[in-house]
N, C-alpha and C positions, 0 to 999 in steps of 0.2 A: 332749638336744634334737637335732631335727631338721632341718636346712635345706633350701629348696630350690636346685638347682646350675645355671648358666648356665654356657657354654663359647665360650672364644675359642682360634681358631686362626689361628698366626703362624710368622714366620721370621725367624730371630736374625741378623743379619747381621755376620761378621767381619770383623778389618781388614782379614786376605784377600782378600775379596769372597765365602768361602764361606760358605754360610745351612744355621742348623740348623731344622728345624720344631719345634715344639711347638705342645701345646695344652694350654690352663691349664682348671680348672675353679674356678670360683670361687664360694665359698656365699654365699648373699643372708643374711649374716649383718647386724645392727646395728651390731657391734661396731667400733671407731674403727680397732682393728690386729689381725690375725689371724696364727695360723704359718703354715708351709706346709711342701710335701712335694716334693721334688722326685726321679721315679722314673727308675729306669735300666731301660731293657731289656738281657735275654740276648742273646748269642750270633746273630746270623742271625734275631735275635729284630725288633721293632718297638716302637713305642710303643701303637699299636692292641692290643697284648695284656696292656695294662696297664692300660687302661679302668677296669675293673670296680673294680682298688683306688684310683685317684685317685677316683671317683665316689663309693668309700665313705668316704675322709677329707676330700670336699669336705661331704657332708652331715653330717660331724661338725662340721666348720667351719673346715676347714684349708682354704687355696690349695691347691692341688694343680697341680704342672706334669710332665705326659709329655713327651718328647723321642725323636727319631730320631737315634740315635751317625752322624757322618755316617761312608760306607762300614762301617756295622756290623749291614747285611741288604739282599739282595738286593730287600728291599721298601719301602728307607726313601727317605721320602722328604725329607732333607736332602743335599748335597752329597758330593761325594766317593766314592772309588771303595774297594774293599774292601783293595784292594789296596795302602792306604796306612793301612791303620784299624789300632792295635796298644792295647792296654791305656793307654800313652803317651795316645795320639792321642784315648780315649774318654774320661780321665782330665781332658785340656786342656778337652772338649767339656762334661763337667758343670759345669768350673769357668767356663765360659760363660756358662751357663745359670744356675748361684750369685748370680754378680754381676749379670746381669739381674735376679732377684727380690729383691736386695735391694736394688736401687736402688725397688721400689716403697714409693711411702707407705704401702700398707694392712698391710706385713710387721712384726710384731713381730718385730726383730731376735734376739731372743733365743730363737724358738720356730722353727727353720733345721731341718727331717730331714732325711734322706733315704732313700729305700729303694731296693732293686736286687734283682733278678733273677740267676742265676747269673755268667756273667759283668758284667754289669750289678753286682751285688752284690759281688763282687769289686774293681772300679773303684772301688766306694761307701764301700767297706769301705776303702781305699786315702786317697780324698779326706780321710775323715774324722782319719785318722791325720797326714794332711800337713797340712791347717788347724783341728786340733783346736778352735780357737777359734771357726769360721765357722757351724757347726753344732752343733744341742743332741741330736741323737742319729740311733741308724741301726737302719731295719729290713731284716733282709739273708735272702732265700729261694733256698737252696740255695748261697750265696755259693761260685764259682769258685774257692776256696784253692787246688786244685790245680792250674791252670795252668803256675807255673813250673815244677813236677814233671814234668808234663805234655810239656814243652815241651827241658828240660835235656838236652844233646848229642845231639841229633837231626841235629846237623852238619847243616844249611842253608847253602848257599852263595848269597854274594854275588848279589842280583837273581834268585835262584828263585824261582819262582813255583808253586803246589799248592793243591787241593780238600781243604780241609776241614770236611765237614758240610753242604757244599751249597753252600758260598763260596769265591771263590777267593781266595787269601792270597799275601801275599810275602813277603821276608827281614824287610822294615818289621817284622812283626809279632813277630816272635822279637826282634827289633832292641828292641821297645818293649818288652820284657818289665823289672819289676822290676830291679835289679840290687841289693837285698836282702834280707835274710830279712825276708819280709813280717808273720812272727809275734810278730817284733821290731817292726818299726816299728808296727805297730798298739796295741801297750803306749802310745803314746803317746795315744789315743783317751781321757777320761774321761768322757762324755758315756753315756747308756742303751741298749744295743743289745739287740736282740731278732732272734734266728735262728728261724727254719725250716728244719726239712731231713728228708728219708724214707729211713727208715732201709734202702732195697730200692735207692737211691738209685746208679746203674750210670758214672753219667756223671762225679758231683763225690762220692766216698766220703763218707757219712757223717762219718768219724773224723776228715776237715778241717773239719766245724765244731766238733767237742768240743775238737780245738786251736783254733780260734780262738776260743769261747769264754773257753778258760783262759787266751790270750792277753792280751783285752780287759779294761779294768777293772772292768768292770762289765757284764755281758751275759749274759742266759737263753738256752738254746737250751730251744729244743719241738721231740720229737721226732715223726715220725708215720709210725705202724709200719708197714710197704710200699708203700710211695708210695716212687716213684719220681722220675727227675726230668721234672717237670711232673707237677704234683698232678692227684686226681681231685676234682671238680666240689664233693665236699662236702670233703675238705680242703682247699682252695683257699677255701669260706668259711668253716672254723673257722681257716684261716690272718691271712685279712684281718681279722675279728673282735678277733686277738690282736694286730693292729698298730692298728686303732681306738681300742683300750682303751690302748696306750702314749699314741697325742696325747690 
C-alpha cells in the first residue's frame, strides 16, 4: 500500500543552545503508531540528498526524519562549525535526533531504524552497536568502515587545522575517532541490517563491508557491480527498493 506524504521542517534545540534542522516526512497513514527511519548524511554530504529515500519509506508508511550533522557540510544547515564535527560529535547528533522521535506518540517503539550514507552510515552502524536496544534495525550504503584505517598515525598535532574533501577539519576530528575495534563492537548489534556497496567503490573499499557484514549478527550485503561511490540513478533505486522491502 501506498500513502500519501506531508513534510515538516524544524530545529532540534540543545541544551547548548545549538539547533539541529531536520525535516520529517510523515505518511497520512490510519494507523494509531507507525515505525520510522531516521537517515544520516555522508561526509560534506546534507540532508537534502537524502530526499528521495525518506519519501520512499514515508509512502510505505514509515516516519521518515532527515537531519543536518551540525558542522558536517559546508551546506548544512544546523549549527556548528566543521571544525568541531568528528564521528564523536555526529554520533551525539543522531542520538538527538533518537530521543526526539521517540518521545512522539504516533512512534511504535519497537519499529526504531536507521539508515546512513557513507560516513553517515558509519555513525549508524556505530549507534546501533552502542544502543542495541533503541533500535530494530539498520540500512547502511557504502558504510564508512574504513575511517579509522584511514585516519591511523597520520600524526595530527594539537589544534591543526586541514582541507579534506572540500571541508575544513581539525585535530577534534581525529580526536573523535572510535578508540575501538569497531568490528568488535558492532557483534553487539542483533537487530536486521541490510548493506549496499559497489563493488568499483574507490572511496570506502568494498571489502569493509564483507567485514562488517561477517561482523554483525545478522546482516545481507548487496553487492553492485561498478558503482562506485554514489550510485548511478538506477542503482540508487534498485538500492532504495531493497531497503523498502526491509520496513
Amino acid at each position: 500500500m501506498t500513502y500519501d506524504v506531508t513534510t515538516q521542517e524544524n530545529y532540534l534545540t540543545l541544551a547548548d543552545g545549538e539547533r539541529i534542522f531536520y525535516r520529517m516526512y510523515i505518511p497520512q497513514s490510519k494507523a494509531a503508531k507507525t515505525g520510522a527511519v531516521i537517515l544520516s548524511h555522508g561526509y560534506n554530504s546534507c540532508s537534502e540528498y537524502l530526499h528521495d529515500v525518506a519519501e520512499a519509506f514515508a509512502k510505505r508508511g514509515a516516519l521518515s526524519c532527515c537531519y543536518d550533522f551540525r558542522g558536517g557540510s559546508v551546506n548544512s544547515k544546523s549549527s556548528g562549525s566543521s571544525l568541531d564535527m568528528s564521528v564523536c560529535s555526529e554520533l551525539n547528533d543522531l542520538f538527538a535526533v533518537a530521543d526526539m522521535i521517540r518521545r512522539l506518540d504516533m512512534l511504535d517503539g519497537e519499529k526504531l531504524y536507521l539508515y546512513g550514507e557513507s560516513q553517515g552510515g558509519f555513525v549508524s552502524a556505530l549507534a546501533a552497536a552502542e544502543k542495541p536496544s533503541m533500535f530494530a534495525g539498520a540500512m547502511l550504503l557504502y558504510p564508512a568502515f574504513c575511517i579509522p584505517d584511514d585516519w591511523r598515525n597520520r600524526g595530527i598535532s594539537d589544534g591543526e587545522t586541514f582541507e579534506i574533501m572540500g571541508m575544513k577539519l581539525s585535530d577534534i576530528y581525529v580526536k573523535g575517532l572510535p578508540q575501538y575495534d569497531v568490528f568488535e563492537k558492532i557483534k553487539d548489534f542483533g537487530g536486521e541490517v541490510v548493506i549496499g556497496h559497489g563493488t568499483a567503490d574507490s572511496v570506502v573499499p568494498y571489502d569493509y563491508s564483507v567485514r562488517a557484514r561477517d561482523s554483525f549478527k545478522s546482516a545481507k550485503l548487496i553487492a553492485f557491480e561498478n558503482e562506485g561511490h554514489g550510485f548511478s540513478g538506477e542503482a540508487r533505486r534498485k538500492w532504495i527498493n531493497c531497503c523498502i522491502d526491509v520496513f
